[in-house]
C-alpha positions, 0 to 999 in steps of 0.5 A, a space after each residue: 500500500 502507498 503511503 498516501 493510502 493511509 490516511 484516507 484508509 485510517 480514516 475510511 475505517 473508523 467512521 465505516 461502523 457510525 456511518 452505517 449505523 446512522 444511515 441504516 438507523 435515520 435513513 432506512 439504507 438500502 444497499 443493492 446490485 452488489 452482485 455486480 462487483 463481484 470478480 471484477 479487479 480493482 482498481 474501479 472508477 465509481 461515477 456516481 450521481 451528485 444529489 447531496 453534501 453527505 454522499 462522499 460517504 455512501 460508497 465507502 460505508 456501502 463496501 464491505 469493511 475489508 473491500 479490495 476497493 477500499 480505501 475509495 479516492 475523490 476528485 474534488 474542484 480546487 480550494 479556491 473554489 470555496 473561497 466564498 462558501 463559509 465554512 466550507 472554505 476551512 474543510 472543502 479542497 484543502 488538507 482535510 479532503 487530501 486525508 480523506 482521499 479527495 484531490 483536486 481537478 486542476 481547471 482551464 487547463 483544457 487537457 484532462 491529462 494535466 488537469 487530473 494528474 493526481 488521478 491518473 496516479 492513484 488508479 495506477 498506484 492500485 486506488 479505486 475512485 469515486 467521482 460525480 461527473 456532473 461537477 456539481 450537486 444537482 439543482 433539482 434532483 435530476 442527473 444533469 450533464 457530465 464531464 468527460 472526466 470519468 471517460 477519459 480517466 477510463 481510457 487512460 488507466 483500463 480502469 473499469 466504470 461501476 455506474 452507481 445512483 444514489 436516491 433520497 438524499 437530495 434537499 436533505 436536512 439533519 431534522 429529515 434524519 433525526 425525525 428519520 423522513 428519508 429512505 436513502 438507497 444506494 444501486 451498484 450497476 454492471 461496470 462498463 468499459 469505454 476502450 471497448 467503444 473509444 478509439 486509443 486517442 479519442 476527441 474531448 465530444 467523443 469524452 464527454 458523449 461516452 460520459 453521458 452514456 456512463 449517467 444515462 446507465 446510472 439514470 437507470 439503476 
């Protein structure tokens, strides 16, 4: 194991046992489609749907204790991104998120090779990767459009592509929880492999259309 890896294992670990409690317990969890992980190697690119702050939590929590995917690495949009967000500019893109396994997507570099430096090496170090190739949180509960990212990391790496939908988290509050509202579900669907599809040098449309098809898949879990 890398020595990187340790922190976000450390860490993973230790709040694997609160974390399932507490969703099982205020959100009524359901884990399904972990069938579809069966036999198939890490390391793997989770490309989630964005539907709320707590879901970097859900992938993690939902794997068993000693996963072959653990610990799960982020993607994350760089540090001043948040300099205007509150109290997220104390925790988002900085030291806490690079102990929790989250590193940043260096922007308005237009070439996905420099821009995702840090990734390209952990899936090539062994590390899984969860990312939300909308970028953003959804506004209104819809999957919106995605980013070439999770395509071109695919591409880059042969990591596989798990499509995973998480439900009922979005708009939620901490009252929705304690007053237990929510039912939360998280659905692992079959991995794909864009290099089965994409030529060994393919354009940013051609990306950002196989991305597409990556949510269209999650869209239907």
């Amino acid at each position: 194991m890398k020595l990187y890896f340790l922190s976000p294992f450390i860490l993973q670990k230790i709040i694997w046992i609160p974390t399932r409690f507490s969703l099982f317990f205020f959100g009524h969890w359901k884990i399904s489609g972990m069938d579809n992980l069966k036999g198939i190697p890490a390391p793997v690119i989770f490309a989630c749907n964005h539907t709320s702050e707590i879901d970097p939590f859900f992938v993690p929590a939902s794997l068993p204790f000693l996963s072959r995917f653990a610990p799960t690495f982020y993607t994350s949009r760089e540090s001043k991104f948040y300099t205007n967000s509150g109290w997220r500019r104390y925790i988002y893109g900085g030291f806490f998120f690079k102990m929790w396994g989250s590193y940043p997507v260096h922007v308005g570099l237009n070439d996905y090779a420099k821009s995702m430096t840090h990734h390209i090496e952990i899936i090539r170090d062994g590390g899984s990767l969860c990312m939300f190739p909308e970028g953003r949180i959804t506004p209104d509960g819809t999957i919106q459009a995605a980013k070439g990212g999770v395509a071109y990391l695919s591409q880059a790496t042969g990591a596989l592509i798990v499509p995973v939908r998480f439900e009922g988290a979005f708009g939620v509050s901490l009252k929705d929880l304690f007053l237990r509202r929510r039912h939360i579900s998280i659905v692992y669907g079959k991995p794909m492999k864009p290099t089965d599809y994409l030529g060994s040098d393919p354009m940013i449309d051609e990306l950002k259309n196989y991305a597409a098809v990556v949510m269209a898949e999650v869209g239907k879990l």
